[in-house]
N, C-alpha and C positions, 0 to 999 in steps of 0.2 A: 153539416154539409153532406148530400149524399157523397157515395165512394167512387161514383165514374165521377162526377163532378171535379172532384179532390185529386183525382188520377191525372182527368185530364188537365187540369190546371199544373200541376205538376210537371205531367208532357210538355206542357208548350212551354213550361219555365225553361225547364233542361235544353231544351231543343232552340233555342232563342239562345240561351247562353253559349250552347256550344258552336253554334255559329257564328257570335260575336266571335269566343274567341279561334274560330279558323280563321276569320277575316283581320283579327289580328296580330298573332302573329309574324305574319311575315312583315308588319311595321315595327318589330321590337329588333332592327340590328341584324351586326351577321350569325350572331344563333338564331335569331328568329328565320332567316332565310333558312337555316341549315337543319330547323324545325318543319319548316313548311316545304322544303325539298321530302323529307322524311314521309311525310305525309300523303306526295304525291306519289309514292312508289309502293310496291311490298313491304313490308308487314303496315307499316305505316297505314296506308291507302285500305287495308282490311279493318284496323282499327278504327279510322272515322266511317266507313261506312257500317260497323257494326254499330255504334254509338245513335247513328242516324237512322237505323232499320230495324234490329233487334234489340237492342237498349232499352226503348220505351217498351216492348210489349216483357221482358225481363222487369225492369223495375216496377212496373206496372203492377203486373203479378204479384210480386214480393211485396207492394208497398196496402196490397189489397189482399191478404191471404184468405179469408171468410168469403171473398168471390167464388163462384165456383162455374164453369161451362155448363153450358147444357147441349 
């Protein structure tokens, strides 16, 4: 399998999953609210939007090191 192929198949695993689970939990109960309060503020709210922004282009990277820019 090429390696953007492989990558990007990967991306959209990750990115699929991690938005199941934002959407679930705040159905898991009063930790899950007190999860997904977390989330919506500082530090929390920098953590999913790293995860959703620069995550893939980080895992990416490291998951394909023989890539190289040009």
């Amino acid at each position: 399998m090429p390696p953007f192929l492989q990558i990007a198949l990967i991306t959209l695993a990750a990115m699929l999953a991690g938005a199941a689970v934002v959407h679930l939990v705040p159905r898991l109960g009063p930790a899950g609210r007190a999860v997904s309060l977390w989330l919506c503020r500082a530090p929390g709210l920098d953590l999913a939007i790293t995860y959703f922004t620069a995550g893939p282009m980080i895992a990416g990277r490291s998951r394909a090191p023989g890539l190289r820019g040009r």
